[in-house]
N, C-alpha and C positions, 0 to 999 in steps of 0.2 A: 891717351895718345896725343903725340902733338905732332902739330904741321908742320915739317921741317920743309926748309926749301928744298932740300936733295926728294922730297918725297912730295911736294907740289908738283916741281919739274915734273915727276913719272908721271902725276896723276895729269897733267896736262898732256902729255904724249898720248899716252893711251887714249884721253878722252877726244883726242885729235885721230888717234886711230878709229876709232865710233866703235869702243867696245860700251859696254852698258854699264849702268852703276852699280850694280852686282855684280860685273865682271872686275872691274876695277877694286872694288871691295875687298873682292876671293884672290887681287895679285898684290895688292898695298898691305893685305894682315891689319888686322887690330882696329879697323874700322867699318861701321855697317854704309850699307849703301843709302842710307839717308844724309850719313855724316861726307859719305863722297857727293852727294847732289846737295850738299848745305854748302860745300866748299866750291864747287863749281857756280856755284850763282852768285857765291860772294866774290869771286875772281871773275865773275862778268863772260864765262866762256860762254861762247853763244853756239855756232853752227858747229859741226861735228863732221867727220867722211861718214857715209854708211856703213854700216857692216855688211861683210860681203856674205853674198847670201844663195845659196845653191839655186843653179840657174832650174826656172823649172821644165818639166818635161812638156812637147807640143799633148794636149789635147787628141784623145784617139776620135779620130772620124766618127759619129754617131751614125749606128744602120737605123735602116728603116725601120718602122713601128710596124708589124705586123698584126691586123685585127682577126680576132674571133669571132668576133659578133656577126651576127649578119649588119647589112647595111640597112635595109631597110629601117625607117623610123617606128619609135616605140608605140603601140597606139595610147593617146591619150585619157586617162580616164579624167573624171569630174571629180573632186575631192566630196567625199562623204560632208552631208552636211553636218553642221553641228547642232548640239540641244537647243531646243527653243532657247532665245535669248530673253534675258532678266529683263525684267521691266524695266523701263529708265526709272533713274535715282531722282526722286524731287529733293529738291532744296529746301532746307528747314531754314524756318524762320530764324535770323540771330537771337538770341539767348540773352536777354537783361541780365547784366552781373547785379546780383545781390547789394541792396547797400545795406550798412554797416550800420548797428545804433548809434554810432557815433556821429552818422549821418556820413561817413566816408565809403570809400571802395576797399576790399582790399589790396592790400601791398603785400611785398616780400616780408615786412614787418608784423605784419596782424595777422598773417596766412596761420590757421593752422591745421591741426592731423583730418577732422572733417570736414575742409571747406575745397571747393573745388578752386585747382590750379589752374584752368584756361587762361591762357593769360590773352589780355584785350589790350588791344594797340601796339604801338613801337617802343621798344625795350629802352628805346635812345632818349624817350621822352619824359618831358614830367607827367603826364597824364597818363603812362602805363599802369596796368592795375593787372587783377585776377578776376575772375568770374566771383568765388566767395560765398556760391551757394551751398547748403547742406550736401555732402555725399552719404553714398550706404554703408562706406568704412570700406569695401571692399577695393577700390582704385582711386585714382587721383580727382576722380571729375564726376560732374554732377550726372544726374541722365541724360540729360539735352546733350550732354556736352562728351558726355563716355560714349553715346549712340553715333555723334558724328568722329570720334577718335578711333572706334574699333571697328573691327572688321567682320563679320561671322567668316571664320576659316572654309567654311565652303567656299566664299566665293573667293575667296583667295587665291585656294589651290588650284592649279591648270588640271581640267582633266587629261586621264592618259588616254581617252578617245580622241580629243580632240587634237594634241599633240602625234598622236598614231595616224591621225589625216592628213594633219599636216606635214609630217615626214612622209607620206605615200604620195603625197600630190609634187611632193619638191622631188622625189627619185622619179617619178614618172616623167620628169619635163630636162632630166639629166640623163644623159650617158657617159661612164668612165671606159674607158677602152683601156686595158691593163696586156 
């Protein structure tokens, strides 16, 4: 389809009326509303009227909230304690990377299937390397290095006691009036 001026004209009217470019699209035929908003930016039309737009209704008066509850406040409980806490975590000594017969470290280059991945220092640098010691085949890293990467899933998980406290301490100290 092509731009005829008898069909510019319209498309300028309308779009001076502030119909939309799908509206425009669905009166002009044979073109999508991306092709009406491609020709309106290349003709530079800028401001548009609004469309007119159904006046709305006032707002009804809001009634009062009437409560059920009684007023009085909720008595407070103490949140249940929680399990004895873990013992703090000591810090393991850093981990010597492995050196190489070669008398090197390893690199991305000399890495292979049993050597451990930790990698040591800034990726940006030349002196990045791997750890490179023996692994047990079963993960990436050595034991020093698997111990400080994983996790035991116990301590992972949230218990659902403690989670159960803590939503019973956070309702006690709230009230919804519905």
């Amino acid at each position: 389809m092509a731009w005829t001026d008898e069909r510019v004209e319209q498309l300028k009217k309308l779009w001076a009326e502030g119909l939309s470019a799908s509206q425009i699209a669905k009166q002009l035929g044979g073109v999508t509303r991306n092709a009406v908003i491609g020709k309106v930016h290349r003709l530079g039309l800028s401001g548009r009227a609004t469309p007119s737009r159904p006046t709305r209704r006032a707002a009804k008066p809001s009634r009062p909230r009437t409560t059920t509850a009684s007023t009085a406040p909720a008595a407070r409980t103490a949140p249940r304690p929680s399990s004895p806490s873990a013992p703090p975590v000591q810090a393991e000594a850093p981990v010597e990377p492995a050196v190489l017969p070669s008398g090197d470290y390893a690199t991305v280059l000399t890495l292979r299937d049993s050597m451990c991945k930790w990698p040591i220092g800034d990726p940006a640098s030349s002196n990045f390397r791997f750890c490179g010691r023996k692994t047990s085949g079963e993960n990436a890293y050595c034991e020093a290095h698997a111990n400080m990467a994983y996790q035991p899933s116990q301590k992972r998980r949230r218990r659902t006691s403690d989670a159960a406290a803590a939503l019973d301490a956070i309702a006690a100290t709230r009230r919804y009036n519905f």
